[in-house]
Residue frames relative to the residue before (quaternion, step in Angstrom):
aa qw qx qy qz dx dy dz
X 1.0000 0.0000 0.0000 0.0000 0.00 0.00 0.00
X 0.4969 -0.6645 0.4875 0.2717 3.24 -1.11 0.80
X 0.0510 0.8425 -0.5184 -0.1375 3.97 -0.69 0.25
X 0.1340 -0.9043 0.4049 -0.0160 2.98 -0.33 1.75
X 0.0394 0.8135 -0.5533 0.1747 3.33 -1.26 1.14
X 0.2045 0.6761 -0.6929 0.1445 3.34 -0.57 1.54
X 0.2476 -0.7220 0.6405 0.0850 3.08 -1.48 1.04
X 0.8352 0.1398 -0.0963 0.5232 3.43 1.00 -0.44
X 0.6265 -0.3914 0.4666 0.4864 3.46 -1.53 -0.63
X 0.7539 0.5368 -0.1246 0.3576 3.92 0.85 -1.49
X 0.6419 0.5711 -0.3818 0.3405 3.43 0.41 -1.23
X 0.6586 -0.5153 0.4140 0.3595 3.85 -1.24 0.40
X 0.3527 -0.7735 0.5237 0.0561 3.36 -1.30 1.38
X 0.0249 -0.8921 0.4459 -0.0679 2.82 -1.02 1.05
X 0.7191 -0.0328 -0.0676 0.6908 3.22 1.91 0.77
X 0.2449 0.8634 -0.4350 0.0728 2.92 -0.62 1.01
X 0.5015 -0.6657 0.4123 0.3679 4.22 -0.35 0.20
X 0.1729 0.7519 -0.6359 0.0211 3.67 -0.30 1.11
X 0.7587 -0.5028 0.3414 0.2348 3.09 -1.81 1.31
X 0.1573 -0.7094 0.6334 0.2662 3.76 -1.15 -0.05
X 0.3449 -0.6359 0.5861 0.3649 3.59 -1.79 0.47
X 0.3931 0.7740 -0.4432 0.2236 3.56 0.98 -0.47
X 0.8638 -0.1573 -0.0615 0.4747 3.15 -1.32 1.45
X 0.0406 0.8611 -0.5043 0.0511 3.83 0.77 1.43
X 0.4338 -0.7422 0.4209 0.2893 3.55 1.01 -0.84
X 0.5885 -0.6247 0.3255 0.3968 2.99 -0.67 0.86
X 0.8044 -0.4207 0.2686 0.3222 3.44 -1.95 1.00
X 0.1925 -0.8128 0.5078 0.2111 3.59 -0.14 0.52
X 0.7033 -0.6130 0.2976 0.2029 3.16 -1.61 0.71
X 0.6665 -0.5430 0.2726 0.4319 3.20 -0.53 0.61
X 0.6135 0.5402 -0.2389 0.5242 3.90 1.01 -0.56
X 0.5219 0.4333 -0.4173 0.6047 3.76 1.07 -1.11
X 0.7770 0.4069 -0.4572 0.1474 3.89 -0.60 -0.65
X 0.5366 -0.7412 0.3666 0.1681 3.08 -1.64 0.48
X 0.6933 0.3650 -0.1253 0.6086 2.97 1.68 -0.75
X 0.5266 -0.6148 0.4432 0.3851 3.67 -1.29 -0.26
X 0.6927 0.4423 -0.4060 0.3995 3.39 1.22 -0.64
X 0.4549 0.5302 -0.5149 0.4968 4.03 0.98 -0.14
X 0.5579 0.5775 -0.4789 0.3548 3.88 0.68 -0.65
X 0.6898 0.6701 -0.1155 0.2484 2.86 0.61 -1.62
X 0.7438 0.3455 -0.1012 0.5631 3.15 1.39 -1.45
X 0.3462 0.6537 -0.3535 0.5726 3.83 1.92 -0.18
X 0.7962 0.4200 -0.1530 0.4077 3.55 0.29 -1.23
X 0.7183 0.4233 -0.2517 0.4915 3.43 1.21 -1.17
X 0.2603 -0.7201 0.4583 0.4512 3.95 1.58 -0.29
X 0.4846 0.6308 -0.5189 0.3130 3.77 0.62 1.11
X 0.3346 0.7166 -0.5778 0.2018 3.81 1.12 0.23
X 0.8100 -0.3971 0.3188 0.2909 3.24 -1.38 0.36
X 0.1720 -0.7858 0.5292 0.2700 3.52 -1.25 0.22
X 0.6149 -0.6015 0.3001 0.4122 3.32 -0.34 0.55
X 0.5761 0.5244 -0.3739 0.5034 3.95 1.27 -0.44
X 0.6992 0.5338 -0.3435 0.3289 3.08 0.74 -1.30
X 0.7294 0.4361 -0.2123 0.4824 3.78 1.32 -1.24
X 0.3317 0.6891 -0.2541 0.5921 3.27 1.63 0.35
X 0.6900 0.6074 -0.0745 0.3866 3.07 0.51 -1.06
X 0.8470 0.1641 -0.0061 0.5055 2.85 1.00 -2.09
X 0.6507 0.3463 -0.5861 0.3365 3.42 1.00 0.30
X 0.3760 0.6039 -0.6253 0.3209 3.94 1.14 -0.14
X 0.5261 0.5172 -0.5399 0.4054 4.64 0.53 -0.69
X 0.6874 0.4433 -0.4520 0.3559 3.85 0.51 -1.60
X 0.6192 0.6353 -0.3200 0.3325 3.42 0.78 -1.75
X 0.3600 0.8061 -0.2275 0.4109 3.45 1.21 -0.74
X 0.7961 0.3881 0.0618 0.4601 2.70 -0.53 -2.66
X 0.4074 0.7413 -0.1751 0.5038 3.95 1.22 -0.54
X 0.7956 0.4257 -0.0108 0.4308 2.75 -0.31 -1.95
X 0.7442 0.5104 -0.1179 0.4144 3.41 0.92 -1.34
X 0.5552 0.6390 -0.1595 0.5080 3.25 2.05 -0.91
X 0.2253 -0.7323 0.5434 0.3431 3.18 1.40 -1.20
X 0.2899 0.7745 -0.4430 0.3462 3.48 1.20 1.06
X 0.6721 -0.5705 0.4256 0.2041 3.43 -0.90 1.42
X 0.1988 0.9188 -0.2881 -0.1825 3.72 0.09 -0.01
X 0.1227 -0.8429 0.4927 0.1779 4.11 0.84 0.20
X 0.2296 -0.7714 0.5916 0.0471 3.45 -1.11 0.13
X 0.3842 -0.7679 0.4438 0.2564 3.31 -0.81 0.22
X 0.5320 -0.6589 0.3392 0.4096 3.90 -0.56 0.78
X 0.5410 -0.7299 0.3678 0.1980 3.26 -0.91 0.56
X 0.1293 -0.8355 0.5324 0.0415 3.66 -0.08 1.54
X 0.5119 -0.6095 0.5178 0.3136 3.62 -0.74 1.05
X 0.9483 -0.0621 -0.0076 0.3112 3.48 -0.78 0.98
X 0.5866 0.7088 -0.1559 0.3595 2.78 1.11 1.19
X 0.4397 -0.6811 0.4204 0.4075 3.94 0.56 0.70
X 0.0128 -0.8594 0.4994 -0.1091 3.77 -0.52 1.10
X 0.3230 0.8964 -0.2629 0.1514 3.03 2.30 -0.52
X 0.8065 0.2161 0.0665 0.5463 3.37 0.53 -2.22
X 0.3151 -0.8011 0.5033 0.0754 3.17 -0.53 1.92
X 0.5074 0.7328 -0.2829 0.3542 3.00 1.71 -1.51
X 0.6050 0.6661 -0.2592 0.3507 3.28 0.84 -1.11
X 0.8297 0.4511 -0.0206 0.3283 3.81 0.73 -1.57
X 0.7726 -0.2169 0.0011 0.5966 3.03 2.16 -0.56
X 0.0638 -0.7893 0.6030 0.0960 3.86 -0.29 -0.21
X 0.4539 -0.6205 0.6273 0.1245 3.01 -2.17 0.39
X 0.0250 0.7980 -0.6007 0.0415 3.25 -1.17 1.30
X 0.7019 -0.0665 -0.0667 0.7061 3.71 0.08 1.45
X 0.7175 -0.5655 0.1969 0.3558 3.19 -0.82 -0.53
X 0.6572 0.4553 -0.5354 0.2722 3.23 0.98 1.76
X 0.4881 -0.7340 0.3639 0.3009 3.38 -0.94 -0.09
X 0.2971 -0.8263 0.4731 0.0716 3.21 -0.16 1.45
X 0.2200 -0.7765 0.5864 0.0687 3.79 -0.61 1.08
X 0.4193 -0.6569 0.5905 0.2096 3.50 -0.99 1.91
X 0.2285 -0.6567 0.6937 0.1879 3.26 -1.90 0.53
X 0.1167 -0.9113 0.3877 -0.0753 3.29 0.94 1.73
X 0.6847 -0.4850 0.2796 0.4667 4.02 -0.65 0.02
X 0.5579 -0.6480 0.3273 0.4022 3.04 -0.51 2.01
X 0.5103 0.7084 -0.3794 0.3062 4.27 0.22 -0.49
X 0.7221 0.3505 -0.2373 0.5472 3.37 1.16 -1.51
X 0.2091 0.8160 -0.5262 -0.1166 3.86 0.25 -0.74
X 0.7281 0.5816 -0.2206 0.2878 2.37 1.46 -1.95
X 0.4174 0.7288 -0.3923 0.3751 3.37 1.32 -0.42
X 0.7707 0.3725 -0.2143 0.4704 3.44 0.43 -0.74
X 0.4844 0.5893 -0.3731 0.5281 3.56 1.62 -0.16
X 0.5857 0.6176 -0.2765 0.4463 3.56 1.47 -0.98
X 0.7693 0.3443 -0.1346 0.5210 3.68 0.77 -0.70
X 0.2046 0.8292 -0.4713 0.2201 3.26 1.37 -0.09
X 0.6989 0.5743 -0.1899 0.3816 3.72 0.82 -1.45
X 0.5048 0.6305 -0.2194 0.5473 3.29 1.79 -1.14
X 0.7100 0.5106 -0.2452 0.4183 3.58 0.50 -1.40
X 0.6034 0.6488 -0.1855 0.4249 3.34 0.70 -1.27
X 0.7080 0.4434 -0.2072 0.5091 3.67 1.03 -0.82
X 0.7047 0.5012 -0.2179 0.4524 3.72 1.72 0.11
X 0.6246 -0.4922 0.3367 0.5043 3.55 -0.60 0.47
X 0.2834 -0.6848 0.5023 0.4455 3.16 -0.66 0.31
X 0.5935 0.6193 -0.4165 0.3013 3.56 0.79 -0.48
X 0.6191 0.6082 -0.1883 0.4597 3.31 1.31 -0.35
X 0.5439 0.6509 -0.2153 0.4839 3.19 1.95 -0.49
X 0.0915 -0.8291 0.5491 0.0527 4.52 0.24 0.99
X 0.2065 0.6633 -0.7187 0.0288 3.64 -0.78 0.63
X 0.3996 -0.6667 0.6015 0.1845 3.62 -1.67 1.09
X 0.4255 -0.6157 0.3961 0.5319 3.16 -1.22 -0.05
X 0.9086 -0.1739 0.1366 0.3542 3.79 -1.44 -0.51
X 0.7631 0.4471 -0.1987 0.4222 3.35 0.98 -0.96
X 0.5521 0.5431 -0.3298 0.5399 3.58 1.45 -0.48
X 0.0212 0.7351 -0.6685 0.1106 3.51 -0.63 1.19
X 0.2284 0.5989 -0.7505 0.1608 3.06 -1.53 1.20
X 0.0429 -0.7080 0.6702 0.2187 3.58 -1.61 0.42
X 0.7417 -0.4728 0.2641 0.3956 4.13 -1.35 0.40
X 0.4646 0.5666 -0.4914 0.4708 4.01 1.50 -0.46
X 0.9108 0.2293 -0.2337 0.2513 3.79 0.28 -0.52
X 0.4499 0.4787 -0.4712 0.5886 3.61 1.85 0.74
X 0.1154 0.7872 -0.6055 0.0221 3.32 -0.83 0.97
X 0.5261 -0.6976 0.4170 0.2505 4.04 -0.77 1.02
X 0.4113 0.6785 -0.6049 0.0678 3.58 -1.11 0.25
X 0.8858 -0.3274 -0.0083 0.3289 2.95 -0.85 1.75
X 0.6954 -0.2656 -0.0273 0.6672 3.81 0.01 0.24
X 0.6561 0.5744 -0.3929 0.2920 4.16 0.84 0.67
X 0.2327 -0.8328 0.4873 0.1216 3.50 -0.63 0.53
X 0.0994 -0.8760 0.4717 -0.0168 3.70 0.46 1.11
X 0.1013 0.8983 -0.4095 0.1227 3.14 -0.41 1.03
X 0.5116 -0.7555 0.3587 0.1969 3.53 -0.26 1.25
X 0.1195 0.8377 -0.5301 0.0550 3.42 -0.50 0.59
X 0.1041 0.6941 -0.6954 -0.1544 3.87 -1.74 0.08
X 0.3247 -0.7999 0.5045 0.0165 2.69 -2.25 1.61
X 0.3833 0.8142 -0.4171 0.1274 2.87 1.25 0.26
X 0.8090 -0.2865 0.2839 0.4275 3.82 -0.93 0.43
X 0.8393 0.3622 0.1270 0.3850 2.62 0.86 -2.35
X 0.0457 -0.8848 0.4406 -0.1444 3.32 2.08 0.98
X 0.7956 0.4917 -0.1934 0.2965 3.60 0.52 -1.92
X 0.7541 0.3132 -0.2146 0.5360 3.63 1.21 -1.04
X 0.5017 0.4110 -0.5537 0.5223 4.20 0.76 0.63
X 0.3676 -0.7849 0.4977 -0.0327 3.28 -0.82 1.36
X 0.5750 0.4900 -0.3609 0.5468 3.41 2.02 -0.54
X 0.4712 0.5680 -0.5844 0.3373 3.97 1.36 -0.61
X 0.0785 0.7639 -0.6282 -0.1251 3.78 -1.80 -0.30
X 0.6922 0.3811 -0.2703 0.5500 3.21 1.80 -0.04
X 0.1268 0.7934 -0.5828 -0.1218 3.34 -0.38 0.51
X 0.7152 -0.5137 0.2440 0.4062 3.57 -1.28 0.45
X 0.4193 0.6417 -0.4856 0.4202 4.13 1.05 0.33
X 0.6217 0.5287 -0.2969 0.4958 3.41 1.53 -1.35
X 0.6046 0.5199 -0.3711 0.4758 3.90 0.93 -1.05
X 0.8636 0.3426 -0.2857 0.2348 3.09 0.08 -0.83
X 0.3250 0.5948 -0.5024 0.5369 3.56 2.11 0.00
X 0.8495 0.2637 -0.3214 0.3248 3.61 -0.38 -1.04
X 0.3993 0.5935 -0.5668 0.4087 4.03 1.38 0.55
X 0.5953 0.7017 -0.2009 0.3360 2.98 1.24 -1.39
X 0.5622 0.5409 -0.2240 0.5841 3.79 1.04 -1.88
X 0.8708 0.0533 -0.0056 0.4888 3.87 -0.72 -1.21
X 0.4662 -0.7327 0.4948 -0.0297 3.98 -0.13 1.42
X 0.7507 0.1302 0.0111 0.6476 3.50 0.87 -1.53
X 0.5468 0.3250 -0.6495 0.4165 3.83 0.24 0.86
X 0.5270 -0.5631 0.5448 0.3293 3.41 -1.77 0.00
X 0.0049 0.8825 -0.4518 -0.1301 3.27 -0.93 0.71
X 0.1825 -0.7890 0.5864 -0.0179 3.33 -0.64 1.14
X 0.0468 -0.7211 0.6866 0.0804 2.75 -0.75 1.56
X 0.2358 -0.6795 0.6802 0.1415 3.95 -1.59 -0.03
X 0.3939 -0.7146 0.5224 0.2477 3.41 -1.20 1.53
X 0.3737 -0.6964 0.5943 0.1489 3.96 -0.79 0.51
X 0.1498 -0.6936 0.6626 0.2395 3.26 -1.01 0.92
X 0.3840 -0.6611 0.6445 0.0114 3.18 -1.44 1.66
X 0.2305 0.7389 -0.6329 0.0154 3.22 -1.85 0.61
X 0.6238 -0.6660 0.3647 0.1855 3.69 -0.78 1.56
X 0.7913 0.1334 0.0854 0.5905 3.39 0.85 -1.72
X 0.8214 0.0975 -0.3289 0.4556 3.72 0.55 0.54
X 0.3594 -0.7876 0.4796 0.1433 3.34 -1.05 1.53
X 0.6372 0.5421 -0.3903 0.3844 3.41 0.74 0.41
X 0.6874 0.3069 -0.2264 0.6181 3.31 1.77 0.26
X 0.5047 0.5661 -0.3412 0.5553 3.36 1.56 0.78
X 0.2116 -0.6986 0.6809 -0.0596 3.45 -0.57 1.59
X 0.0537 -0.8218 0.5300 0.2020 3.73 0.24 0.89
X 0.8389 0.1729 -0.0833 0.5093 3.68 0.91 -0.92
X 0.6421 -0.4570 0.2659 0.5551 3.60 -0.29 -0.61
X 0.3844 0.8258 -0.2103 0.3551 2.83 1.72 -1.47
X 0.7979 0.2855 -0.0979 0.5218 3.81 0.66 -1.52
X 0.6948 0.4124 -0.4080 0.4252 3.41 1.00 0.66
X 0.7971 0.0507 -0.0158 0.6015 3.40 1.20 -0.97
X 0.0327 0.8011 -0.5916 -0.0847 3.83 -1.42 0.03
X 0.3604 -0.7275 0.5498 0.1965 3.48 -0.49 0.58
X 0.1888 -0.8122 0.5510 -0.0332 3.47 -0.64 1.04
X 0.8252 0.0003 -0.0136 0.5647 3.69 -1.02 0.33
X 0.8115 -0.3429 0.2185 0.4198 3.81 -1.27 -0.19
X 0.8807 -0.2304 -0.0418 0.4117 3.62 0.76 -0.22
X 0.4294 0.5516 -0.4770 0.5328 3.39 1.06 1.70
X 0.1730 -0.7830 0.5942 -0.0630 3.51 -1.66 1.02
X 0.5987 -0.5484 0.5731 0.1115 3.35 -1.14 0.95
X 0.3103 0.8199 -0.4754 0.0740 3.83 -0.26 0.96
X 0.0299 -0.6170 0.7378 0.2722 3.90 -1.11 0.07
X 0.2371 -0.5646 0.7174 0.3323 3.74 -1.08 0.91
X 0.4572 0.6623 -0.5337 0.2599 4.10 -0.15 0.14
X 0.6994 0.3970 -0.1819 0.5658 3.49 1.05 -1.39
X 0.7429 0.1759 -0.4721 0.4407 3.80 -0.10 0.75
X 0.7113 -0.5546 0.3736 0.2165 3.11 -1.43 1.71
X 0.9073 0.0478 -0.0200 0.4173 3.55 0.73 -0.87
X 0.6323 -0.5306 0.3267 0.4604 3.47 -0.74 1.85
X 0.6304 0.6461 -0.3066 0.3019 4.17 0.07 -1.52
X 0.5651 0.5740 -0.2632 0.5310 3.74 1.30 -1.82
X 0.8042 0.5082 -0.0768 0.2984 3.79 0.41 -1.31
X 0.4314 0.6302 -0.1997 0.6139 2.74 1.94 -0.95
X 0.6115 0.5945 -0.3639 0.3745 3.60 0.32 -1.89
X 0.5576 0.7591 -0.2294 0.2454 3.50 0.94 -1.46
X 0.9242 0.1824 0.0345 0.3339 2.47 -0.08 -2.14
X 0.4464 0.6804 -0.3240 0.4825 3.13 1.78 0.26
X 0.5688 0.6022 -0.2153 0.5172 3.29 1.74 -1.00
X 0.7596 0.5376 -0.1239 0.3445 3.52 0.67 -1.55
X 0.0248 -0.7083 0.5349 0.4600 2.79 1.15 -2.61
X 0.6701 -0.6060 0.3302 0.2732 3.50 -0.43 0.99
X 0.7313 0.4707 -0.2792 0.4071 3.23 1.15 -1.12
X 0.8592 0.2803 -0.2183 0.3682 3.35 1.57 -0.24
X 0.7109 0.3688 -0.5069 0.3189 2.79 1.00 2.10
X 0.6443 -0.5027 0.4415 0.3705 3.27 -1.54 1.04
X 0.0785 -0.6478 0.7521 0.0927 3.53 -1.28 1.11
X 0.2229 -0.7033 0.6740 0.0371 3.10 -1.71 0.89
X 0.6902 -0.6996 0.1847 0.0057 3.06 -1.43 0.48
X 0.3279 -0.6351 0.3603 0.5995 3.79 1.22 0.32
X 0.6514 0.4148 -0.4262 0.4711 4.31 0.60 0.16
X 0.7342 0.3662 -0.4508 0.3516 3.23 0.91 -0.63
X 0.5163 0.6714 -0.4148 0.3326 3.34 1.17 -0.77
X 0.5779 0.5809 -0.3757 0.4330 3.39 1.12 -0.85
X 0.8180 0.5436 -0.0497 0.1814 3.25 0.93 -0.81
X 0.3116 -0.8300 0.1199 0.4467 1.85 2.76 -0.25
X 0.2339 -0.8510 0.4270 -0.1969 3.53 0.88 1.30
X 0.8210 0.1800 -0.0885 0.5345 3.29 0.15 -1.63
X 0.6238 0.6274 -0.3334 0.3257 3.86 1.03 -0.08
X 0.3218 0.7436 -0.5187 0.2730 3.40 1.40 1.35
X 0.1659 -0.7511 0.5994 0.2214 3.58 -0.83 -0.27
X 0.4779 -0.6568 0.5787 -0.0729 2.77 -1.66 0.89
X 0.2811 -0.7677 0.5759 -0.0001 3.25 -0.75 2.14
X 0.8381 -0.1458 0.0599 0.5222 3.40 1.17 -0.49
X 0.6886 -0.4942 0.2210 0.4825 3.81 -0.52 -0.06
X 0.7202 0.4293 -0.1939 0.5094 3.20 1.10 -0.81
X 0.7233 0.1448 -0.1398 0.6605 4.27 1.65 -0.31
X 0.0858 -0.6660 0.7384 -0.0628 2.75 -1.79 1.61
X 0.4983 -0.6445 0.5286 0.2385 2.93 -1.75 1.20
X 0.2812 0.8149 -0.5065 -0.0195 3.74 -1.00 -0.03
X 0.7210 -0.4331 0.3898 0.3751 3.38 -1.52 0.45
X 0.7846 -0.5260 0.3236 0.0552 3.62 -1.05 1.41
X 0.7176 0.4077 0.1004 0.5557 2.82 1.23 -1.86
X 0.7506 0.4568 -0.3064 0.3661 3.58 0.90 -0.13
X 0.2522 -0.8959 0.3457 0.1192 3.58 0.85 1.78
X 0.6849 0.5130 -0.2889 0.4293 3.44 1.19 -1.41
X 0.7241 0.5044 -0.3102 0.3536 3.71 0.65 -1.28
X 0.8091 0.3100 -0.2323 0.4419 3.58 1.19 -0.80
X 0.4557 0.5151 -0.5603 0.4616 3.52 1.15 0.69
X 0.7809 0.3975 -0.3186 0.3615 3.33 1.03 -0.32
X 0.5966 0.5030 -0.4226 0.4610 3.12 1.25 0.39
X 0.4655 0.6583 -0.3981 0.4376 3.50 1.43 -0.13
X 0.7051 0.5230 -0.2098 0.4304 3.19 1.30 -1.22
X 0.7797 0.2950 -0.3298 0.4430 3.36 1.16 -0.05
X 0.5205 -0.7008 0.2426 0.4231 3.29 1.59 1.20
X 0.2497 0.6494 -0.5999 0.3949 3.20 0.00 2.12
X 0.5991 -0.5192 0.5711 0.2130 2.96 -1.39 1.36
X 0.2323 0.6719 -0.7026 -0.0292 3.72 -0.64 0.07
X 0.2728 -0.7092 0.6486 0.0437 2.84 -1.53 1.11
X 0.1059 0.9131 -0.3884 -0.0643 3.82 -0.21 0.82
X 0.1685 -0.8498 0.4995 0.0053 3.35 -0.51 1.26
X 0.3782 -0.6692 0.4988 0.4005 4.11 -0.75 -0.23
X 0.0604 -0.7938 0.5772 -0.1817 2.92 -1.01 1.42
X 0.3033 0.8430 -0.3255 0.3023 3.37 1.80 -0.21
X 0.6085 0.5371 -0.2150 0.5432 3.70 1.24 -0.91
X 0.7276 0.3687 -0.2300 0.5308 3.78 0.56 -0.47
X 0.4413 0.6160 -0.4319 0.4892 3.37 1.09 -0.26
X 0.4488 0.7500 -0.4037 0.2704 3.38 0.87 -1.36
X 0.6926 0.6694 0.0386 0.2658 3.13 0.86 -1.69
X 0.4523 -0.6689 0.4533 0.3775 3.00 1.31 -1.04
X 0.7781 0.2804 -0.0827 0.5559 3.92 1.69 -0.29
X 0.1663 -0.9021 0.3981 0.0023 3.41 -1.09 0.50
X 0.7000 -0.0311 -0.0768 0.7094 3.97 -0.26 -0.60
X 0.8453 0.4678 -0.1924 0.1720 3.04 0.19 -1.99
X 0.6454 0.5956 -0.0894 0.4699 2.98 1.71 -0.83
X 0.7650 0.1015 -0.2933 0.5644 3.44 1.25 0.31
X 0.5818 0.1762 -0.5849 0.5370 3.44 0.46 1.73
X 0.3971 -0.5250 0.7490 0.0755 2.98 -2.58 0.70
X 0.2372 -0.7087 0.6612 0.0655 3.43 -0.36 1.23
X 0.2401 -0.7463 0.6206 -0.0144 3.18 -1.27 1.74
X 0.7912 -0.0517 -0.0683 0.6055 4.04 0.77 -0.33
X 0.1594 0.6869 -0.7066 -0.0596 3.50 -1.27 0.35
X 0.6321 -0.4870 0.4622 0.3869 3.52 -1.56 0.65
């Protein structure tokens, strides 16, 4: 049996669910996407190839491997995006909480099915239908549970929303004595540079008590504030409405002291070098494509 336990974003990994590119299917149509920045790269005929994203999560798998990280995978569905585990479920203490994600992806969770099976079932959370939430916007930090959310009215026709405040209040509901904080996202269909899809692409907490932020991606000056009062300004890295595009805050973390990240991101990892981090750097620039990254296409199953 698997025994699962994350308490945070930082602490040392030791098993965890990363995504496959294998048999991805062909570029999808401008209607099939979810996000604006896959539009973007649909439209420009630069979406990913499936070697190339291949390619780049065999580097993480790698970086893993080298860790002496557990790894699982997901079965392999003939033609089919398999990428962002992060996306389908996630671990909080020591259960696993199953997303009620866009009725399209199910199979995904049909894909890991083998994973599940190896856990208590009692340990196993599904909501009913209307409570939506996916693992980019529940994020851990010490006795807090931060958690991305949008309220607008107009919740049903923004296709980047996935949390809405039914999901917040299931997981107030699940852990009683953690604090939750959720934060409204500013959302956007058709332009990815004003489109915080998860929380994930606005902020990340890094090593023991520093975070990754765009104050741009939360709807309301107060959400941001919450932050830096939490953090202390001096220990976090603000990024830019480009980097965010670029996915900046979507590294991940093997432990407090090493973080995985994207190759290409000079400013964030000179400055994590400077606060004596391990960075590990791998290309990942293709999956970005997408609209996700490190963090977004693994599901940490144990950390210390």
């Amino acid at each position: 049996m698997i025994k699962l336990n994350v308490q945070d974003e930082t602490s040392r990994l030791r098993a965890v669910v990363l995504g496959i590119a294998e048999s991805n299917g062909p570029t999808p149509k401008i209607e099939d996407a979810y996000d604006p920045k896959s539009i973007e790269h649909i439209k420009a005929g630069t979406y990913p190839s499936e070697r190339d994203m291949i390619l780049e999560m065999d580097a993480l798998n790698k970086v893993f491997e080298k860790y002496e990280v557990k790894v699982y995978r997901p079965k392999t569905i003939k033609d089919y995006n398999q990428i962002f585990t992060r996306d389908i479920a996630f671990v909080v203490d020591d259960k696993l909480i199953i997303s009620n994600i866009l009725p399209d992806r199910e199979k995904e969770i049909d894909a890991i099915q083998y994973i599940i099976d190896q856990i208590e079932p009692n340990k196993i959370i599904r909501a009913s239908e209307d409570v939506h939430f996916e693992g980019g916007d529940v994020m851990l930090w010490n006795n807090h549970i931060f958690i991305g959310t949008y309220k607008g009215d107009d919740y049903k026709d923004i296709i980047t929303a996935r949390t809405n405040m039914k999901g917040v209040n299931f997981i107030k509901s699940l852990f009683p004595n953690k604090i939750v904080k959720e934060f409204d996202l500013v959302k956007s269909n058709t332009n990815a540079k004003e489109n915080a899809l998860h929380l994930d692409c606005c902020f990340q907490p890094v090593g023991k008590n520093m975070a990754i932020i765009h104050k741009e991606g939360f709807k309301n000056e107060t959400d941001y504030l919450y932050l830096v009062n939490l953090f202390g300004m001096e220990n976090l890295f603000h990024i830019s409405k480009d980097e965010m595009y670029q996915m900046f805050s979507n590294v991940f973390s093997i432990s407090n002291k090493v973080v995985v990240s994207e190759k290409s991101f000079t400013r964030l990892n000179n400055w994590l070098r400077k606060h004596e981090f391990i960075v590990e750097e791998i290309p990942y620039a293709e999956i970005s494509k997408q609209e996700g990254l490190l963090r977004c296409s693994t599901m940490p199953l144990i950390r210390d």
